[in-house]
N, C-alpha and C positions, 0 to 999 in steps of 0.2 A: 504494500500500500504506500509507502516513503517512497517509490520511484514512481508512482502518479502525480504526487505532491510537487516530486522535484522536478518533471516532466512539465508540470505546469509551469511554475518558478520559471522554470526555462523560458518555456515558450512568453510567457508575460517578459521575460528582461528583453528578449527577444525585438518584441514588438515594439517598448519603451526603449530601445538603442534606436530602432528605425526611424520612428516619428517624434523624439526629442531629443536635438543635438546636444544638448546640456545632461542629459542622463546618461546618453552615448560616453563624453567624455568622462564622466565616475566611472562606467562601466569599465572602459578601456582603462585607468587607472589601477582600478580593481585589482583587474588582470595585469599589468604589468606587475605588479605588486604580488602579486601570486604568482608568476613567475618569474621573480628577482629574490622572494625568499624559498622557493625551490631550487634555485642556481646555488644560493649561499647553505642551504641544508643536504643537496648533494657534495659540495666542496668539502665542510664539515665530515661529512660522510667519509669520504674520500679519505683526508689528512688522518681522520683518526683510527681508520683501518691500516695505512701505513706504519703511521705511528704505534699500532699494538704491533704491526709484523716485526718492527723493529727491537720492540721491547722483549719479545718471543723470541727474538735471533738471537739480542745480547743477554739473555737469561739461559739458552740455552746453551752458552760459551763458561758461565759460571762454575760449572762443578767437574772436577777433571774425573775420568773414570775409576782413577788409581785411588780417590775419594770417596767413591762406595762400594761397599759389600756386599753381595745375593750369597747366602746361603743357606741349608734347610731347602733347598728348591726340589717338590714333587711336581709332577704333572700326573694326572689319573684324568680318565672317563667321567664325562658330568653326566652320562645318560642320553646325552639329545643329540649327541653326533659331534659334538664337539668335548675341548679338553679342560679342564682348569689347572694353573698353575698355582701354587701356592710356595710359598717360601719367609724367608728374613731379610729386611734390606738395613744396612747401618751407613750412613752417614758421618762420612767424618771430615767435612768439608768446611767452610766456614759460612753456609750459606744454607737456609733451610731448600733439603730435596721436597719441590714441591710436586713432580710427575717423573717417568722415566717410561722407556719404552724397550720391550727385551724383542731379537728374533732368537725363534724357536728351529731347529731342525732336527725332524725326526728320521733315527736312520733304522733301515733292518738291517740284522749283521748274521745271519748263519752262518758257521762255519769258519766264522772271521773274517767275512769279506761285508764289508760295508757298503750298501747305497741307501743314498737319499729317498727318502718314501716321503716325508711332509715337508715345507718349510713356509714359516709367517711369522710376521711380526703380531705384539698381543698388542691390545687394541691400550692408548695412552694409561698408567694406571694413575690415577692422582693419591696421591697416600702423604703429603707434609711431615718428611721427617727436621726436625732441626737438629741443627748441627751439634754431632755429640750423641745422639741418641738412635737407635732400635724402633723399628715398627714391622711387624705381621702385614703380609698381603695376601689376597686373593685374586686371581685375575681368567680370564677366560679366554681362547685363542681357539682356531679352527682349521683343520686341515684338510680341504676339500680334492676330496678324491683320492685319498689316503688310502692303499692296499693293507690287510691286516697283514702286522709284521709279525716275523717267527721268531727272532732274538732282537727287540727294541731298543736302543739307546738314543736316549735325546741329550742336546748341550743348547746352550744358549749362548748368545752376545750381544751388549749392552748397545745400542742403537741410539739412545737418547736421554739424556738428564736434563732437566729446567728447572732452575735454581726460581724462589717464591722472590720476587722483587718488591712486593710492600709488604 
């Protein structure tokens, strides 16, 4: 029912731009004005998406890997097709870990010969350790199209740490 409303609206300013030059110009005002604070609200837009990529770039430069520790690391069957990781992360950085990101590679190894059967990154984990301190995670990763393996081994490596900037 509000797009009859406005349909009319319309058509009324419509008619009032045609047959009164003095309405016409608020009109056209109007609209400039509506599109000089959408020019100025995309820029904003703009500047402060760069400005987090930036802030994201130099936070991820923060914590050097040799700075934290994973371990305690399982991985097991969540049931639904995919896997959960679980493990211990420690920090000992000077800067609180506030996300990291691990790739997973899963291998079959019979007989002692090793190939690749899964590999993915788990999905960002955000878990805020500060510096100095231990924290428990959980996290979930998925290997699609994964062959069941005969003699499993998996390893990880650390892909990515972002230091918490405020």
């Amino acid at each position: 029912m509000a797009w009859v409303a406005a349909a009319m609206f319309g058509v009324a300013v419509i008619y009032f731009a045609i047959h009164y030059p003095g309405f016409r110009k608020v009109v056209l005002w109007c609209l400039a004005g509506i599109v000089a604070l959408g020019a100025v609200g995309g820029a904003y837009a703009y500047w402060d998406s760069v400005r987090q990529a930036k802030r994201t770039a130099y936070a991820k430069t923060l914590i050097n890997e040799r700075d934290v520790d994973f371990y305690d690391l399982t991985m097991g069957s969540n049931g639904l097709g995919g896997h959960t990781v679980k493990g211990t992360v420690r920090n000992r950085s000077s800067h609180i870990l506030r996300s990291f990101k691990l790739r997973i590679i899963v291998q079959d190894c019979p007989a002692g010969k090793c190939e690749t059967i899964g590999e993915n990154e788990l999905w960002e984990t955000y878990i805020n350790v500060p510096p100095g301190q231990v924290r428990a995670f959980d996290t979930y990763v998925s290997f699609y199209n994964m062959p069941a393996p005969k003699a499993q081994r998996w390893n990880y490596g650390v892909m990515e740490l972002e230091a918490k900037l405020d």
